[in-house]
N, C-alpha and C positions, 0 to 999 in steps of 0.2 A: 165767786160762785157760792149759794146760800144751799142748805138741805134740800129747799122745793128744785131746785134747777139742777142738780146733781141726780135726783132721783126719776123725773123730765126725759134727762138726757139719758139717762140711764136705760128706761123703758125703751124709750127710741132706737136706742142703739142693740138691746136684745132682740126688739122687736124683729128690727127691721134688717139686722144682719143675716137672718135666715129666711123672713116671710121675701118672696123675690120681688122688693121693690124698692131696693137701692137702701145699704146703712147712710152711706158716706151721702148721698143723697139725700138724706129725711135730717141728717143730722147738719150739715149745709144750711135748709131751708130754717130748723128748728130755732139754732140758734142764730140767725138773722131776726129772727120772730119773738123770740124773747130778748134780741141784744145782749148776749152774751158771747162776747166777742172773741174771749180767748179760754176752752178748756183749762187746760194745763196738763203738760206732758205725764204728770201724773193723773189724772183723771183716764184719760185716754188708755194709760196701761190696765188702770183698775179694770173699764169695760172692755176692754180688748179680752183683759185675762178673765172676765164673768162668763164671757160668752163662750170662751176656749171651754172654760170648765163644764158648761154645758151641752156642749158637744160629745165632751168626752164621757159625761155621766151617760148619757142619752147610748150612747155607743160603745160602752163600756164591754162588754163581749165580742163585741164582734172584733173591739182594737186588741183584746187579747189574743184573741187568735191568730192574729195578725202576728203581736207580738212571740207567741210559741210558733210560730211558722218559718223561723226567723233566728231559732235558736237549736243549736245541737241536741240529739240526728237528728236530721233533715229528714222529716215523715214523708212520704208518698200522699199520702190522702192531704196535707198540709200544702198541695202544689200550686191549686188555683188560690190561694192567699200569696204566697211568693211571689204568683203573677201579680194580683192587685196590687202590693205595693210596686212594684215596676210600673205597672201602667200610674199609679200615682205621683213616682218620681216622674213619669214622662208627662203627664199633666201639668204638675208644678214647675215644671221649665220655663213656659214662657211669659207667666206674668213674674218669676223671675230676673229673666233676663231684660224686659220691661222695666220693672223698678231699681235694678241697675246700669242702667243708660240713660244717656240725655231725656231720652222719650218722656221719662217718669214725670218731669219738670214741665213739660208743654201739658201734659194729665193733667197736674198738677194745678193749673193754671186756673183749670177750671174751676176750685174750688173758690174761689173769689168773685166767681159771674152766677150769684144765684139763678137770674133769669135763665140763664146757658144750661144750668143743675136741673131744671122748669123741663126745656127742651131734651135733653138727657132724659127723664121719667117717661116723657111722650117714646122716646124711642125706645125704652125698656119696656111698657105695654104694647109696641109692634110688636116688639119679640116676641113676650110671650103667648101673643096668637100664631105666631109660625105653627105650631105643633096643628093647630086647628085647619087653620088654612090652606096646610098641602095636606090635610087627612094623615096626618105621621102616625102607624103603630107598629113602635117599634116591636122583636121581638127575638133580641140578642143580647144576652151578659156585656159586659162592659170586657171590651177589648182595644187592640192598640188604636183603630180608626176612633173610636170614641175618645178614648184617654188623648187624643191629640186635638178633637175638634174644642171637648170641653175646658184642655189648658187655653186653646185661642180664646175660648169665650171669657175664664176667667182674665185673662190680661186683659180684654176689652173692658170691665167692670172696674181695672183700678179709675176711670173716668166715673168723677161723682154724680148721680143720679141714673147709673146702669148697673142692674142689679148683680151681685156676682152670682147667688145662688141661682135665680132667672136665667143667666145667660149661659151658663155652664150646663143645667138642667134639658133646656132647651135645643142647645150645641148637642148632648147626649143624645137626647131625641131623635133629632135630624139626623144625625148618623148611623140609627138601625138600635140604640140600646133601650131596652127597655124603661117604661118612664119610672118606676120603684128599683133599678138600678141604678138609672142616672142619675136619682134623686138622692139616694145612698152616696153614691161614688162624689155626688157635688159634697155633700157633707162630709166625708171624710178629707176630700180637697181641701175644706177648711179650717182642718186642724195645724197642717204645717201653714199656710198663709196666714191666718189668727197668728199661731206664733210667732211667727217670723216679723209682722207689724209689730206686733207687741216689744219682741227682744229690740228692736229698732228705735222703739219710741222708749225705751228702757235707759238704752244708753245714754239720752240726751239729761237724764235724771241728773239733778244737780244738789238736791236738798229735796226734801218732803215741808211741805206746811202743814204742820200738828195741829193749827187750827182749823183747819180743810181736812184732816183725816178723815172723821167723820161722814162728811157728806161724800169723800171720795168712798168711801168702804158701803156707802147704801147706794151711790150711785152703781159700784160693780156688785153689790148684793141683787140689784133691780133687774141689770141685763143677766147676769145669771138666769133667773126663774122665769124670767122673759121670754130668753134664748132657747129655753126648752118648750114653752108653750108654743113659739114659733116653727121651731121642730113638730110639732106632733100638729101642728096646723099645717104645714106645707105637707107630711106624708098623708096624711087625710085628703088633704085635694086632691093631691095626686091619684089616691086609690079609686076616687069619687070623680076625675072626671071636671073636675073645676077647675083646673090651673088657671085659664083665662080671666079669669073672674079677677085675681091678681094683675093681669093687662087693663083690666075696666080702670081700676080702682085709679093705675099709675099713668092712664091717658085723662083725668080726671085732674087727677094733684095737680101732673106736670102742666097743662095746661092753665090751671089756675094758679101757679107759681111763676108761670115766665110771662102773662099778664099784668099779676101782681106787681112784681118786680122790676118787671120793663116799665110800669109806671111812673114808680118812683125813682125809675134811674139804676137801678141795681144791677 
């Protein structure tokens, strides 16, 4: 992997880890497209760890309060943060329990059938016209119905080419929470799943390549600044009333990728 292709994947992978239209998805298709066949478990941490940092600069108050909510004495007015994290833990449960079982490996599977990854984008642009379609406006905080619908959605998204932001946001939606809650509540979902990919793909670390350093450290310098422009592009749709417009785009790709692809066999 050279500087241009490090910093490529880079973009793709800030981009696309929060705008709802699939990471693992766009990064699938990418590098079929450039023929870059294998990352490296180091690459993969770098932009894992770009995008985490993004998140958390991006949400950087609100995680502290979280974190004094959480710490000795336990404030009264501190109560509905104690809840969030709860509903957060009960969110992160079952794409949990998903990546440790068999199931993970049939997902998994996926990432090898580009065309399949094609097909996967198309149904991540249904989704995000759900909201549209039954007229959804929400207009409830994020509670235990939601924190349960949007951990199903996230465990639907470990499938590459379904967005996780998308389908979590979406899941929020449909179940009564406001869309700049659920939009909030998917991003903060993202911090323990970011890291947790991350610590995972950590441990397979065997050596670093010094001659790769470089391009690994622009390639997570890239999804950093990415990440965050992504962020403040999905809460802008959101507040605007565009979400769908990200359903255009991913019934668009997908279909001109599992065409593609199926052509040549892929």
């Amino acid at each position: 992997m050279n500087l241009f292709e490090a910093m490529i994947l880079g973009l793709v992978q800030g981009l696309t880890e929060f705008l709802p239209v699939s990471s693992s998805g766009h990064l699938v298709l990418t590098q079929k497209l450039m023929g870059v066949e294998d990352k490296g478990v180091t690459f993969e941490v770098m932009v894992h760890f770009g995008t985490l940092f993004s998140v958390i600069i991006y949400f950087w108050k609100r995680l502290w309060g979280l974190v004094l909510a959480i710490l000795p004495p336990f404030r009264e007015e501190r109560k509905d943060d104690r809840k969030l994290i709860g509903y957060l833990m009960i969110a992160s449960a079952p794409a949990a329990i998903v990546g440790f079982s068999p199931l993970k490996n049939v997902f998994e599977g996926a990432y090898e059938k580009p065309a399949v990854v094609g097909l996967l984008l198309i149904l991540t642009g249904a989704i995000l016209f759900l909201p549209r379609i039954f007229r959804v406006k929400g207009t409830q905080e994020m509670g235990l119905k939601s924190s349960i619908a949007m951990g199903l959605g996230q465990a639907l998204a470990i499938l590459p080419g379904v967005s996780r932001s998308g389908s979590t946001i979406v899941s929020g939606m449909l179940s009564g929470a406001k869309s700049s809650a659920a939009a909030e509540f998917s991003f903060l979902m993202a911090i323990p799943a970011i890291a947790a990919a991350s610590l995972l793909e950590a441990r397979k670390l065997s050596g670093i390549d010094t001659e790769l350093l470089g391009a690994y450290l622009a390639g997570g310098a890239v999804a950093f600044v990415s990440g965050l422009i992504a962020i403040y592009t999905v809460l802008a749709a959101i507040r605007r009333g565009k979400f769908e417009y990200f359903g255009v785009y991913c019934l668009i790709a997908g279909t001109a990728a599992f065409f593609y692809f199926r052509s040549i066999g892929a």
